[in-house]
N, CA and C of each residue as an Amber inpcrd file, in Angstrom:
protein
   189
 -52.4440000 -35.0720000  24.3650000 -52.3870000 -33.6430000  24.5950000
 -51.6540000 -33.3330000  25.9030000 -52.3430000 -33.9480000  27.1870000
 -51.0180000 -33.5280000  28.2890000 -49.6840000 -34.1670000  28.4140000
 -49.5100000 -34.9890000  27.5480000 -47.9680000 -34.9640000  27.0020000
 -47.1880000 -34.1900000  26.0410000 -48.2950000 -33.5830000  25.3130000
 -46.8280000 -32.0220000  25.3330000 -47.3470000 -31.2940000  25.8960000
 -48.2080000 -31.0590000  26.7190000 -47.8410000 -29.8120000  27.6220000
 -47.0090000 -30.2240000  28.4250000 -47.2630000 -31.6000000  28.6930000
 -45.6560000 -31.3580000  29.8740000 -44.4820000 -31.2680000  28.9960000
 -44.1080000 -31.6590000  28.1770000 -43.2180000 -31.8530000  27.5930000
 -42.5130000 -30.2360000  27.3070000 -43.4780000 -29.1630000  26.6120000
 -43.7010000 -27.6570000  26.8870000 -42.9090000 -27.1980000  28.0770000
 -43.5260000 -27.6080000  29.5930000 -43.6040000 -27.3760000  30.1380000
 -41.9810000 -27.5660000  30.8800000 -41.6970000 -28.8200000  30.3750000
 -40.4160000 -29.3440000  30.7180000 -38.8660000 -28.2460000  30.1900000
 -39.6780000 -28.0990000  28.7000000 -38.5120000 -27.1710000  28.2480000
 -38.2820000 -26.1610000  28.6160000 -39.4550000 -25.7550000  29.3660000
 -39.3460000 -24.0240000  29.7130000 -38.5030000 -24.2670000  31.0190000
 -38.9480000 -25.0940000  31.4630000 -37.8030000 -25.4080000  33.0020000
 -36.4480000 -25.5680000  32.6360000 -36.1910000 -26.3130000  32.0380000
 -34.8140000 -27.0800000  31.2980000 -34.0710000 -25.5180000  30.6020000
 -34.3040000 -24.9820000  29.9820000 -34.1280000 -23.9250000  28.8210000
 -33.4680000 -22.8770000  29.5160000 -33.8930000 -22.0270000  30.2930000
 -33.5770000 -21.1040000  30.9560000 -32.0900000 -21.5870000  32.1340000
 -32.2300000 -22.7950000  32.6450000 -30.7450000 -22.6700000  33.1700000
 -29.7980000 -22.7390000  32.4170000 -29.4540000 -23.4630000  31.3180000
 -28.6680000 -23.3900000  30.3590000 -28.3350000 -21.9730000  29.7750000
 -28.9060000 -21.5290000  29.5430000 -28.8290000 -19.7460000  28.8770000
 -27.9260000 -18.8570000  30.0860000 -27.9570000 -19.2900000  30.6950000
 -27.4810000 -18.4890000  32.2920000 -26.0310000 -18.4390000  32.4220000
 -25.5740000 -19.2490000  31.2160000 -23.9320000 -19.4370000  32.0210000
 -23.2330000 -18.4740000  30.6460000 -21.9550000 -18.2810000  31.6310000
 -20.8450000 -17.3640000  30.7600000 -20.0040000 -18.5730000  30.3020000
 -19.7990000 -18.5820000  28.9920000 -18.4710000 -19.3890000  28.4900000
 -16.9480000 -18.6860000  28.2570000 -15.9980000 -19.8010000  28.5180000
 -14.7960000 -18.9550000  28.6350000 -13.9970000 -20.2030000  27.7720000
 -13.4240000 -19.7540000  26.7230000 -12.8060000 -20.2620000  25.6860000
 -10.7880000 -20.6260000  26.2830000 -10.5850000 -21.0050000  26.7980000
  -9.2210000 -21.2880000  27.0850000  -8.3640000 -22.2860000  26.7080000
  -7.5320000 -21.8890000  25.4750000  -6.7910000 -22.7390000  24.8110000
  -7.7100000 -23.9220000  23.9120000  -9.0620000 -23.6110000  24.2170000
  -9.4170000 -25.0020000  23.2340000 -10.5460000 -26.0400000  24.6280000
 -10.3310000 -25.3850000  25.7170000 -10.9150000 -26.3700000  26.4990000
 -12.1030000 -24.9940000  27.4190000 -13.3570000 -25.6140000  27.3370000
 -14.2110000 -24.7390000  27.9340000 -14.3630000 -24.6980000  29.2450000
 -14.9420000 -23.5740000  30.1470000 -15.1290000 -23.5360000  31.4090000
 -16.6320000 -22.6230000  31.2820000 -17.4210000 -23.2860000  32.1800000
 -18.6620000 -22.6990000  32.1890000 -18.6640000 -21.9910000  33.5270000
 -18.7060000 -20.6460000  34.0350000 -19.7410000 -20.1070000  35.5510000
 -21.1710000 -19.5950000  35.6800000 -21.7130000 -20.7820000  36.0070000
 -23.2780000 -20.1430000  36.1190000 -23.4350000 -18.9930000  37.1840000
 -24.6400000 -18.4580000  36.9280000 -24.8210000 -17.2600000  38.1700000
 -25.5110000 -17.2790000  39.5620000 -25.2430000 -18.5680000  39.7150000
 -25.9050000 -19.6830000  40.6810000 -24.7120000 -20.0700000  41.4260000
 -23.6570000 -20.0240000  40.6510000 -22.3780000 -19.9850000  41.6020000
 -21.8590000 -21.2230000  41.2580000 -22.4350000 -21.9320000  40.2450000
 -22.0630000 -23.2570000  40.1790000 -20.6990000 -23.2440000  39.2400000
 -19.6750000 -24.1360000  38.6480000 -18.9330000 -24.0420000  38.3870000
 -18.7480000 -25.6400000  37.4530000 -18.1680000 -25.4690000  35.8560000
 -17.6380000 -27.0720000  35.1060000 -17.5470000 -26.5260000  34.2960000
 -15.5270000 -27.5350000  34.8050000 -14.4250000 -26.8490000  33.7830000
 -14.5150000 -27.7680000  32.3200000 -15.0850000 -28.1970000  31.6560000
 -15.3360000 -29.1070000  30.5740000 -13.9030000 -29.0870000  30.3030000
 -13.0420000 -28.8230000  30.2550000 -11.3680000 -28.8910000  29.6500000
 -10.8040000 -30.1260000  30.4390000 -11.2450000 -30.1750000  31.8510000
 -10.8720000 -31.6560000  32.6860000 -11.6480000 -32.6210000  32.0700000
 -12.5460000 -32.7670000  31.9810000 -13.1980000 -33.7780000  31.5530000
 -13.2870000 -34.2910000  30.0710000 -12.6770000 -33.3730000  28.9530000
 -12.2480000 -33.9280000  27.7130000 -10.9890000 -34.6940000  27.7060000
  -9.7820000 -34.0290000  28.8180000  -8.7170000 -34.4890000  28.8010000
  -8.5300000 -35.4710000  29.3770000  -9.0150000 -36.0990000  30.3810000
  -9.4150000 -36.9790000  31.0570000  -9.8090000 -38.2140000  29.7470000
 -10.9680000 -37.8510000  29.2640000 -11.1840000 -38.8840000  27.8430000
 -10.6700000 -38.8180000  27.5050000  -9.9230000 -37.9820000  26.9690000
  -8.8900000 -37.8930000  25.9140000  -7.7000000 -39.0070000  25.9320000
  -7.2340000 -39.1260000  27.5550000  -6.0410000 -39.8420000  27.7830000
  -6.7380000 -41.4230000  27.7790000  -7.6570000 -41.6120000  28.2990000
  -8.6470000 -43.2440000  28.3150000  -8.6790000 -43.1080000  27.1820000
  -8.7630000 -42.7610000  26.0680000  -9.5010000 -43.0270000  24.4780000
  -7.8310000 -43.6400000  24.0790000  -6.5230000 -42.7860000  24.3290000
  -4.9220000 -42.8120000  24.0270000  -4.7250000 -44.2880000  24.5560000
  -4.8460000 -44.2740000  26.0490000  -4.4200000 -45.7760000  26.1780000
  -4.9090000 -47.3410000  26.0900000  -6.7500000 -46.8740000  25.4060000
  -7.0130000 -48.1670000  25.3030000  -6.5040000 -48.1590000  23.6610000
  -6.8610000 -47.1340000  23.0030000  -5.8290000 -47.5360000  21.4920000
  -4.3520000 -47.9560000  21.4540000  -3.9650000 -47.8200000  22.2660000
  -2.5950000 -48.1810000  22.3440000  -2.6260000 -49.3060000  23.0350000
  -3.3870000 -49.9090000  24.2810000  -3.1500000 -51.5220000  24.8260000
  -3.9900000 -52.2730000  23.4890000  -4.6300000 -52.1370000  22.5140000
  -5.4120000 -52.4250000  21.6370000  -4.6260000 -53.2260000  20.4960000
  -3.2120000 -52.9200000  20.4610000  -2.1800000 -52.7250000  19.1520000
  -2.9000000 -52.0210000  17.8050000  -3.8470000 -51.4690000  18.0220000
  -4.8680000 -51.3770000  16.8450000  -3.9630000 -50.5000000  15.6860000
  -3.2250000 -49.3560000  16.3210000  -2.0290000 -48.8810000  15.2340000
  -0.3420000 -50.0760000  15.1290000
């Protein structure tokens, strides 16, 4: 039993910062601003994988 209340308890903490942010759709790559002032451009960080995912398939010969 006091493992889901914490567990409860956890989500209600967890839950509410997430809900807080504005999304901004640009070209395909997201940018989040929370109202906390915080700031993540998710569009760097796909492209970023994106290019590591390109060159280990390609040192790979796998195509």
């Amino acid at each position: 039993m006091r493992k889901h209340l914490l567990l409860v308890l956890l989500l209600l903490i967890v839950t509410p910062s997430v809900g807080v942010a504005q999304i901004y759709d640009l070209g395909g790559m997201y940018t989040y601003h929370y109202r906390d002032g915080r700031y993540s451009d998710w569009g760097d960080f796909s492209l970023h994988g994106s290019r590591i995912a390109i060159a280990e398939i390609n040192d790979s010969g796998m195509l």
